[in-house]
C-alpha positions as YAML, in Angstrom:
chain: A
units: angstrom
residues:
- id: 1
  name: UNK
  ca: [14.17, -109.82, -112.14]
- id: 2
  name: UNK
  ca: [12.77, -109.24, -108.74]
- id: 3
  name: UNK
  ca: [10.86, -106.21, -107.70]
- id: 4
  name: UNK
  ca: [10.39, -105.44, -103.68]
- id: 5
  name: UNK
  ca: [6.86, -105.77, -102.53]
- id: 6
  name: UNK
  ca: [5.31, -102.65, -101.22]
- id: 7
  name: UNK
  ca: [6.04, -101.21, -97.86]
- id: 8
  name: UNK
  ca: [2.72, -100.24, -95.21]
- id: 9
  name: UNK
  ca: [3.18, -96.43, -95.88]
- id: 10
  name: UNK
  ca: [3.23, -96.90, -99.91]
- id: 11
  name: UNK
  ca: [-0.17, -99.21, -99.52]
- id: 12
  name: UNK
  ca: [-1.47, -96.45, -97.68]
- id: 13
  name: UNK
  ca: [0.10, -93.56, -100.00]
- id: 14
  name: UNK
  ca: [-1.82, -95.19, -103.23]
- id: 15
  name: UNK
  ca: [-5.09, -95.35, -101.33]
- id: 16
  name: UNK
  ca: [-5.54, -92.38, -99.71]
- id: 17
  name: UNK
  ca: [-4.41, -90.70, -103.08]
- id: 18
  name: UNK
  ca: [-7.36, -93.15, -105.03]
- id: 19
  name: UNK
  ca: [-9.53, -92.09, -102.19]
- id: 20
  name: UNK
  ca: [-8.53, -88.08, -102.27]
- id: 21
  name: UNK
  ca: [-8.31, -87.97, -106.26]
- id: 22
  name: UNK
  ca: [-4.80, -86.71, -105.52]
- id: 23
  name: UNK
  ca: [-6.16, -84.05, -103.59]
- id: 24
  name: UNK
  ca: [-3.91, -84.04, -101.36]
- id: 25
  name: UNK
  ca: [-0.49, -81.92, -101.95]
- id: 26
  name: UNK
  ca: [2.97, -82.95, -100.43]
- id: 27
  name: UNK
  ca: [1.25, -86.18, -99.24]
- id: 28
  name: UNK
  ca: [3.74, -88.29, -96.60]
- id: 29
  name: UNK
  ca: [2.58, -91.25, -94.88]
- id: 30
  name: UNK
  ca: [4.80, -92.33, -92.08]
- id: 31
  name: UNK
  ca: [3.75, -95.60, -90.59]
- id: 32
  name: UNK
  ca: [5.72, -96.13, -86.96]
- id: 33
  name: UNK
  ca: [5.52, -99.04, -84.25]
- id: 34
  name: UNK
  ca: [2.29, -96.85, -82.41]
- id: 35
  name: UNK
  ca: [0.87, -95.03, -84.84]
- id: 36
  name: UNK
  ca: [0.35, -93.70, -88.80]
- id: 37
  name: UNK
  ca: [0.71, -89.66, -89.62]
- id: 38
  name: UNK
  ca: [-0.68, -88.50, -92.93]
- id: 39
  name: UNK
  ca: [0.81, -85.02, -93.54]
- id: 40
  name: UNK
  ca: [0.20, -82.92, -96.41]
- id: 41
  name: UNK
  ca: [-2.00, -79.91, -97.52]
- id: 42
  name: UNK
  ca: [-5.57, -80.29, -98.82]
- id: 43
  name: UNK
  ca: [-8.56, -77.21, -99.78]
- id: 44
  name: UNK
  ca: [-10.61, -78.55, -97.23]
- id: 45
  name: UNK
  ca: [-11.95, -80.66, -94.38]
- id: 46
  name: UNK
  ca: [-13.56, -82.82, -96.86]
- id: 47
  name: UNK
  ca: [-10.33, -84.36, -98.43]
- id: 48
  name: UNK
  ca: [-8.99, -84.29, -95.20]
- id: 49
  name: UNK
  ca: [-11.33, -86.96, -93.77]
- id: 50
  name: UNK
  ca: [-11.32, -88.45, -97.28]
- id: 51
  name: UNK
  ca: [-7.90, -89.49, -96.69]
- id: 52
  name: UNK
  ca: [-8.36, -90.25, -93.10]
- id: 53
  name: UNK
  ca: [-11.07, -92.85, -94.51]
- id: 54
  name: UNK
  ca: [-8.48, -94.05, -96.90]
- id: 55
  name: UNK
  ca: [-5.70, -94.45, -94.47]
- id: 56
  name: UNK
  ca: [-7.82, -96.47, -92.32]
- id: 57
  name: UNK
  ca: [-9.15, -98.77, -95.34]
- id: 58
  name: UNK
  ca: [-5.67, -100.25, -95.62]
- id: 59
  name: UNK
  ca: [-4.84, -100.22, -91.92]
- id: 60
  name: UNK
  ca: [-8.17, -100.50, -89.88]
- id: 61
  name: UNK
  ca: [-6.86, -101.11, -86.10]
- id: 62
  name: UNK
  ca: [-3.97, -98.34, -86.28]
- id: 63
  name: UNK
  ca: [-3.44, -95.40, -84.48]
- id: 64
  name: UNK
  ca: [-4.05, -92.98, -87.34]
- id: 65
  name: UNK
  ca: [-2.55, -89.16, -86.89]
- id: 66
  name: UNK
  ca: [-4.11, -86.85, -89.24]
- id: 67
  name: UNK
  ca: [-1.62, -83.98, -89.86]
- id: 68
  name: UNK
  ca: [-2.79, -82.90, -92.68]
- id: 69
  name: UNK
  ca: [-3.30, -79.05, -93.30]
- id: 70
  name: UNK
  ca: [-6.56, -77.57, -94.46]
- id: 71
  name: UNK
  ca: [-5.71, -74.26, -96.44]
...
């Protein structure tokens, strides 16, 4: 039984969720050749730059997008 090892955007998906307590809503992480976008909806700035800090945790030299939408 083999399982496939994680892809970038799901190692980035489980931390920013750890980091955000899952504060996040409709979280998508797409990682791309130039750059990462986090989209989603959060309550405010604070989880937003939560899972900024997150992202960047797992991937600390990319070109992070933060789409996410403070409500």
């Amino acid at each position: 039984m083999s399982t496939n090892p994680p892809t970038l955007a799901d190692l980035v998906l489980r931390q920013v969720a750890a980091r955000t307590g899952r504060r996040v809503r409709g979280l998508v992480v797409e990682v791309g050749p130039d750059r990462v976008v986090l989209r989603g909806t959060a309550r405010s700035f604070h989880v937003k730059q939560l899972a900024q800090c997150g992202a960047h945790e797992v991937l600390p030299d990319a070109r992070l997008e933060n789409a996410i939408v403070v409500e």
